[in-house]
C-alpha positions in Angstrom: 73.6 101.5 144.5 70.0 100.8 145.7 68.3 97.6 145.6 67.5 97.1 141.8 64.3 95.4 143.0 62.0 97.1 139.5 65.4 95.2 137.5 63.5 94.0 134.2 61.0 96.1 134.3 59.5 99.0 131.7 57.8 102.0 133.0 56.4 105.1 131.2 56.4 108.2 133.1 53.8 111.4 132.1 54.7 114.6 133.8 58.2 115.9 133.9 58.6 119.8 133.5 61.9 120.2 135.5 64.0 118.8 138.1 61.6 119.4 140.8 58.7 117.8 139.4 57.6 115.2 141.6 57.3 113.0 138.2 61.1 113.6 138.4 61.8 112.4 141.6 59.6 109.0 141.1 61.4 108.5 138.1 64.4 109.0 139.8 63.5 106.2 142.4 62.3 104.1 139.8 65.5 104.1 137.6 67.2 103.7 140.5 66.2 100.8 141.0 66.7 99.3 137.8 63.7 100.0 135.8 63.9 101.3 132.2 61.7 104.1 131.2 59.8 105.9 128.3 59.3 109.5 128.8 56.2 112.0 127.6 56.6 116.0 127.1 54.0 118.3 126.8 54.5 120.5 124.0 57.9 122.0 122.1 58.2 124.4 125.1 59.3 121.6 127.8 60.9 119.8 125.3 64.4 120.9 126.0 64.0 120.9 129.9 63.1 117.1 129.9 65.8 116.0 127.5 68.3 117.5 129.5 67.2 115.7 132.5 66.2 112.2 130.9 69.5 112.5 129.2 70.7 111.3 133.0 69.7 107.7 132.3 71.7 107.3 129.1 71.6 108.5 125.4 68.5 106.9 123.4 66.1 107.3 126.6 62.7 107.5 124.7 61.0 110.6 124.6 57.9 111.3 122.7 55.5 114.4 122.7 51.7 113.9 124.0 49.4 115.9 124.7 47.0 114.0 127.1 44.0 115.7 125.9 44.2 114.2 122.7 42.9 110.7 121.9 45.3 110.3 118.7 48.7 111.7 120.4 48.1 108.8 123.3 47.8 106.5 120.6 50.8 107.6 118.6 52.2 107.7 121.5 51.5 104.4 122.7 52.2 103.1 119.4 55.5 104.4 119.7 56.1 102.5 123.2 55.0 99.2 121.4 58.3 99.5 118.6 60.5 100.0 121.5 59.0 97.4 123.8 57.0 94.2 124.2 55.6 94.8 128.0 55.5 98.0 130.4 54.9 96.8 133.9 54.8 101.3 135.5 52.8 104.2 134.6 53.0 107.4 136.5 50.5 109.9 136.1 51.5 112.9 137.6 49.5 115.8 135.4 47.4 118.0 136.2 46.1 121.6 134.9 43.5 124.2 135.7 43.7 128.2 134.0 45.1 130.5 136.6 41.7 132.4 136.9 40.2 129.2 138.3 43.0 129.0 141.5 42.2 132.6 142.3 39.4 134.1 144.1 36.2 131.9 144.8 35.2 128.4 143.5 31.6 129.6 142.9 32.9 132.1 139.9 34.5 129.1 138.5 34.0 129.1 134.3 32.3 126.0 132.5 35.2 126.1 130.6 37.7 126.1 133.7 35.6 123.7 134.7 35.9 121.2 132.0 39.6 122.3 131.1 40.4 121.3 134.4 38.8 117.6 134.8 40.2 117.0 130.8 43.5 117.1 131.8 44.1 116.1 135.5 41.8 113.2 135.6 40.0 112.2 132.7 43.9 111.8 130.8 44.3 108.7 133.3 41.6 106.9 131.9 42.9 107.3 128.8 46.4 106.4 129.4 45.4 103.4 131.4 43.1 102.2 128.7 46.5 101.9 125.9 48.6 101.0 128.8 46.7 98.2 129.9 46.9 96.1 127.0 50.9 96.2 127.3 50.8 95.3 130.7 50.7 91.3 130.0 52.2 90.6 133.5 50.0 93.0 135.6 51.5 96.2 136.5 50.7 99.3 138.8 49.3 102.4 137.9 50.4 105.2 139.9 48.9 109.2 140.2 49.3 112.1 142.0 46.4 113.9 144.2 46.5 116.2 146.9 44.4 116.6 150.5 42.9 119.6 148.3 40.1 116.1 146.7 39.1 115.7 150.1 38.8 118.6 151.9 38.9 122.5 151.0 41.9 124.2 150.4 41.3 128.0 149.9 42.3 128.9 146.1 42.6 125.2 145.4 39.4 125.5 143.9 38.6 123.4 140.7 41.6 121.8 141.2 40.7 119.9 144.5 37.4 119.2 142.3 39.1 117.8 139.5 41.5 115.4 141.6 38.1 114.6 143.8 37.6 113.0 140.4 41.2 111.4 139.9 40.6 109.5 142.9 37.5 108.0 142.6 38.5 107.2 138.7 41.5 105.1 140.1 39.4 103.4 142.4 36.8 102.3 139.4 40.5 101.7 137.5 41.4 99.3 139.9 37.7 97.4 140.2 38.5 97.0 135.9 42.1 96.2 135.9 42.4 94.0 138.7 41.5 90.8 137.1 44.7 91.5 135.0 46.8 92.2 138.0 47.3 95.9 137.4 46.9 98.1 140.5 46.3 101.5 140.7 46.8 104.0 143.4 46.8 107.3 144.0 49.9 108.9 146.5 48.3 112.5 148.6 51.8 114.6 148.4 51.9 117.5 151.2 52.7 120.7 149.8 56.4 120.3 147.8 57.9 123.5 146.5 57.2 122.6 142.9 56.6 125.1 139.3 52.6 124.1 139.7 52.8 124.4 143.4 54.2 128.1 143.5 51.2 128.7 141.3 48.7 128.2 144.0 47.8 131.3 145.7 49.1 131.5 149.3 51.3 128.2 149.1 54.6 129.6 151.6 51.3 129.8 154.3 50.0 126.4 153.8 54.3 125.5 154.3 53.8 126.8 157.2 50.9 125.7 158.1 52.0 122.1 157.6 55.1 123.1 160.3 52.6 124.1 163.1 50.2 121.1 162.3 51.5 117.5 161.3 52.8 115.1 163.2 56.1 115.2 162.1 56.3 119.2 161.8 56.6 119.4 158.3 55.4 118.2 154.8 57.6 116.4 152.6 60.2 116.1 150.4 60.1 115.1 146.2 62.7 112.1 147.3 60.3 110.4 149.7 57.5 110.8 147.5 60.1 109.2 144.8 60.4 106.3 147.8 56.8 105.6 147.9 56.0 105.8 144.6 58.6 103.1 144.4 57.2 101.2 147.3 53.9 101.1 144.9 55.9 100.1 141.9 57.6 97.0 143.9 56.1 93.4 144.9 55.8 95.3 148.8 52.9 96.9 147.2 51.6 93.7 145.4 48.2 93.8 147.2 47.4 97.3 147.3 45.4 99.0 144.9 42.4 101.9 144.3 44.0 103.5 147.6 45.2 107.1 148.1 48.6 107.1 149.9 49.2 110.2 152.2 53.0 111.7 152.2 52.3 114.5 154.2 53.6 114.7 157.4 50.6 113.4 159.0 48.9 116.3 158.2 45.5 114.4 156.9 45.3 112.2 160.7 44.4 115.9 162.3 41.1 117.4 163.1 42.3 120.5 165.0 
């Protein structure tokens, strides 16, 4: 059995679709080491898919719908977390959306409404789950999302996407500046490419695999399970002075210039 070093501690997890969601495999670390958790879905379609899997920690794991685009499902939602307990000390945000139009062709023919749709959902939703998670976070806490290399650099067909989590990361950074004076971090972790549902979406992605072989350091990207370890290294008291930062899992890849 791991370490239960997040024993006694309540974390609310945003993201899960399936079993290889990297939401997944965070929560996975995180229970693992002796956290509770609270889990969202998005929409009657997922529904079943996340039960089955929360259903791993135990009958009676919470399990609420939310739609992070609107303001009165966080708060229901929230409100909901507040009847089933006092403090949450972990928040993972690991959502993200653009329309499938706007990770094809060129960024230039990118809609206003692709545009908008896409910034909404993958980074304006962690403002607004950090601003009804922050009040329950009476003995700090850490905030944790997920970004990609795409933010800082272009990634063909990445498109909005890379835009919109451009955005993710600077809103974590202006996150922690708020938060920090009640001891809640938040940081962002830069996954390589993982073969995911919203990965295989992306045009070209078994290329950029590839890519990631012939480049990084190591050879390779990563796995979901040691993204689960650092997001669990965040979560812990070994990440207790680190916050607005953007953690790369990648390989190395992000280190290269040729």
């Amino acid at each position: 059995m791991a370490d239960q070093i997040l024993a006694g501690k309540t974390g609310v997890v945003f993201g899960v679709a399936n079993k290889r969601s990297i939401a997944w495999a965070i929560a996975k670390a995180w229970a693992g080491a002796g956290a509770k958790l609270i889990f969202n879905y998005q929409g009657e379609r997922l529904k079943e898919n996340v039960e089955e899997l929360v259903a791993e920690f135990g009958e009676g794991t919470p399990l609420w719908p939310c739609d992070v685009t609107q303001d009165d499902e966080i708060a229901d939602f929230f409100e909901k977390v507040r009847g089933t307990s006092s403090r949450i000390d972990l928040l993972l945000h690991s959502v993200a959306f653009a329309p499938k139009e706007a990770l094809e062709g060129d960024f230039l023919s990118t809609s206003r409404e692709a545009f908008r749709t896409a910034h909404d959902i993958s980074a304006y939703s962690l403002v607004a789950l950090a601003r009804e998670a922050a009040p329950l976070m009476t003995d700090g806490g850490s905030i944790v999302a997920m970004t990609y290399y795409g933010a800082k650099k272009v990634v063909p067909h990445y498109n909005v996407m890379g835009v919109a989590k451009a955005s993710l990361e600077a809103s974590a950074r202006y996150l922690a500046y708020d938060l920090g004076k009640k001891k809640i971090r938040v940081n962002c972790i830069s996954a390589g490419p993982v073969n995911t549902l919203a990965a295989r979406g992306i045009s070209g992605f078994s290329s950029m695999m590839k890519h990631y072989q012939e480049r990084a350091p190591l050879g390779r990207s990563c796995d979901s399970a040691e993204i689960g370890q650092t997001g669990l290294f965040l979560a812990s008291d070994g990440g207790a002075a680190i916050t607005g930062q953007t953690i790369y899992v990648d390989g190395g890849y992000q280190i290269m210039g040729m």
